[in-house]
N, C-alpha and C positions, 0 to 999 in steps of 0.2 A: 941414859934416858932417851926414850924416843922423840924425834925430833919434836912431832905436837902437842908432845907437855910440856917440852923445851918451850915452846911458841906460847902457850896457852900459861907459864909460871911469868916468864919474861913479858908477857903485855897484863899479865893483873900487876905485877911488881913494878911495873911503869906507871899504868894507872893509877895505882893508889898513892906512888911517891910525886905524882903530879908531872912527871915527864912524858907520858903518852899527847905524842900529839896529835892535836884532836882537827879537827876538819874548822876551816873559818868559815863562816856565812859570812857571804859577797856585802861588801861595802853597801851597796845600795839597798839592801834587805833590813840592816843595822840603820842606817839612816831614814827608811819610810819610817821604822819602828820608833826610833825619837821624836821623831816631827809628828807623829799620831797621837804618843803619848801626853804631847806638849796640850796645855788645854787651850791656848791661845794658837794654834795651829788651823789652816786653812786650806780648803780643796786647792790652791791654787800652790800653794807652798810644795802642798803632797805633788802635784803636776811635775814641779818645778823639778825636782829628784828625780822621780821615774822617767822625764822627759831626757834625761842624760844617759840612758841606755834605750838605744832606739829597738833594740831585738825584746826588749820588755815591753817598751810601748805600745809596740804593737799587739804583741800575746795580751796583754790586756784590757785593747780597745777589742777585739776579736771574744775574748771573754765576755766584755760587757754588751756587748752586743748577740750573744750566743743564746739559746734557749732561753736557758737557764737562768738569766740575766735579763735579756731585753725586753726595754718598753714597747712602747708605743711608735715612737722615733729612732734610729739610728741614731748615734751620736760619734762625733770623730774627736774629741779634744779631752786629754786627760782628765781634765778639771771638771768635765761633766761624765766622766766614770767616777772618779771618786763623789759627785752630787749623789749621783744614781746611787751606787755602790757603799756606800757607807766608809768611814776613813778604816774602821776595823775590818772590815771586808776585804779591805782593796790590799793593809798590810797582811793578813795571808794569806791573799791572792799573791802578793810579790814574794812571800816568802817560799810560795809554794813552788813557784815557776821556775827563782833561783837554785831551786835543787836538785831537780832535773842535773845540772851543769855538774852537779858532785859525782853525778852515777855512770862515771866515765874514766877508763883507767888506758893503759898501752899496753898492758899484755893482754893478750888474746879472753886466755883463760878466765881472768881477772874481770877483764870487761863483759864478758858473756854473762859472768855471776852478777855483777853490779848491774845490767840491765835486767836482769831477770827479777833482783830484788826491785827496783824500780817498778816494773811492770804489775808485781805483786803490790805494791804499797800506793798505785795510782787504784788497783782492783780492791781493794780495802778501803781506801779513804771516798771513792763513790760508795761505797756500801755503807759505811760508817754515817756519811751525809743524809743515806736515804733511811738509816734506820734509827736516827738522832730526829729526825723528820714526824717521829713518831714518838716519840717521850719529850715530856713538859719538862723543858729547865735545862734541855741542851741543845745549842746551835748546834745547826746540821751545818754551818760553813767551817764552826772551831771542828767540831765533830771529822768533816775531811784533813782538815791541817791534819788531826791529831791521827789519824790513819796513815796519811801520807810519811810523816814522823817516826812512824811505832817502830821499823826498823833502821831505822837511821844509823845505829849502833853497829853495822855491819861495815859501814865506812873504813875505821882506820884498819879493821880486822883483814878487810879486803886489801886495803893499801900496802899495811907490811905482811902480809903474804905473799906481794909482788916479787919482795926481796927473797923468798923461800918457795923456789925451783919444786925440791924435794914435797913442799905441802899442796902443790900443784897437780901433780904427777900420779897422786892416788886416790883412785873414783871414792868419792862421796868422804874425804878429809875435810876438804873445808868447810862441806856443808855441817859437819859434825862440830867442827869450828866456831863455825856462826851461830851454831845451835848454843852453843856451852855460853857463850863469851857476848855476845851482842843488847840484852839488854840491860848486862849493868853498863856496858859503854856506853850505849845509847843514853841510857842517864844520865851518866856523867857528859855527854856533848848536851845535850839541852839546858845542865846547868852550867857549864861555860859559858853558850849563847844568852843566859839570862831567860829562858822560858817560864812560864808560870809551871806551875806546882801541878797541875793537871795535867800538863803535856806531858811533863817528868815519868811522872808517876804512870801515863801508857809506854813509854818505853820503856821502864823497868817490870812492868808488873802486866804486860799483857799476854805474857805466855804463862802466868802462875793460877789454871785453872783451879788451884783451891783455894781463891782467892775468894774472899765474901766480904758484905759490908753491913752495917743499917741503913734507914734512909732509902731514897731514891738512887735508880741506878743515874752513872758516873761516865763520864767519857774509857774510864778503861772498859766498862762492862759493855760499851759500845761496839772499843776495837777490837776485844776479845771475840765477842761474836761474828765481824765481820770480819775478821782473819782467821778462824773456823770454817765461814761459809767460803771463803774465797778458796780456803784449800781443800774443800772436798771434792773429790773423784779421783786426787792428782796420788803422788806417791809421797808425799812430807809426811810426815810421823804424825800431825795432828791431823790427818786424814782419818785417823784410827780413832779419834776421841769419841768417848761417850757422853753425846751433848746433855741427857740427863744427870750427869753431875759436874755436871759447869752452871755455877750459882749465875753467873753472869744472866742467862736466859729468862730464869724468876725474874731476875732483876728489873729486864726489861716486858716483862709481862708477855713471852714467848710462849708457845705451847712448845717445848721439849719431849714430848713424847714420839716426835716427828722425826723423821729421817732426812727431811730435806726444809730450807725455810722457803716458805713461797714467797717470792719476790716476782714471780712472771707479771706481775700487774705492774713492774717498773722496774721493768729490763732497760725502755725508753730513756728513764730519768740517769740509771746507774751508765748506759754506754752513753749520754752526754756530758756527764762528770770525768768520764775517762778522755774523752774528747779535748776537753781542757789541757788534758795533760800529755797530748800527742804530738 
């Protein structure tokens, strides 16, 4: 058997027997998120957490003071970001910041790939924000989490790949890798983490263009679209999609008869969400 079916038999047969192991979101990501949830919880409590990592404290007074964010005033103290910011804002803002730290490996090859998914999923999740920004009934702040997220699932795929030299070695392997194998893991790591049912559901289901619903368009029809846009001109395989039959754009009340989405009215808004994430 070739070594990548070897790879590609041996991590679904991990995955489903519940031994793949799956990436931890940082301690302090898991505790904003309890202390959020809690209804008796208080800007100063949320401070109290994020003030114990001082490399987030500040990416987040920096954030709330950013475009995108800021008032009137400057503000330096946790507790009036989270005023500002809302207690839900502020928990994927820290979720989002903390993940950065995962898209980082020691082999050369390994790392080049995991920053480039990176790079990709900060260029998604500003688009995702900016076009959730435009349909009634989706935060454009859940909207970037959930961009940011879509391929998360390329984590462990990348991780034990480290261990296999061999799947290293031959141009465009793992991207074939990633491709087969990444959104059902991505799944299944969001439901370890305890995510809601909508974040789930764009990781598994954002690369499945026949994908339709009733109702109003959905956070996945969000990140489907803006991980379409994000890949056109480049050489990935959804480069080639024909956006006329991607429901997702009805969805969102797109004209699909277009070759290109016009966003140049907020080019502004999407390279300051990227910012965020730099």
């Amino acid at each position: 058997m070739e070594p990548e079916n070897v790879f590609v038999n041996e991590l679904i047969e991990d995955l489903e027997s519940g031994q793949l192991q799956l990436p931890t979101l940082p301690e302090v990501a898991l505790r904003v998120r309890d202390v959020v949830d809690d209804e008796n919880a208080n800007a100063h409590q949320i401070a109290d957490i994020i003030a114990q990592d001082a490399g987030l404290s500040a990416r987040l007074l920096q954030v709330a003071n950013s475009p995108l964010y800021r008032g009137r005033n400057e503000i330096d103290r946790l507790d009036m970001v989270v005023s500002r910011l809302g207690s839900k804002l502020v928990r994927n803002l820290v979720t989002s910041q903390v993940m950065k730290q995962m898209f980082q490996a020691t082999h050369d090859a390994v790392d080049k790939h995991l920053r480039a998914v990176w790079e990709h999923s900060v260029q998604v999740a500003a688009i995702s924000r900016v076009l959730a920004g435009q349909c009634a009934g989706i935060s454009p702040d859940q909207a970037m989490l959930a961009g940011l997220l879509h391929d998360v699932g390329t984590l462990p795929i990348l991780y034990r790949a480290e261990e296999r030299s061999e799947l290293l070695e031959t141009p465009g392997l793992l991207d074939h890798l990633i491709s087969t194998l990444h959104t059902r893991v991505g799944s299944a790591i969001l439901r370890h983490w305890e995510f809601p049912v909508a974040l789930v559901e764009v990781a598994e289901q954002h690369e499945d263009l026949t994908r339709s619903h009733e109702g109003g368009p959905d956070l996945v029809d969000v990140v489907q679209v803006a991980n379409l846009q994000s890949h056109m001109g480049t050489g990935h395989i959804l480069a080639n999609v024909d956006w006329t039959q991607v429901a997702a754009f009805h969805q969102l009340g797109m004209d699909h008869d277009v070759d290109e989405i016009e966003l140049t009215d907020r080019v502004e808004e999407i390279e300051e969400v990227q910012q965020l994430f730099a």
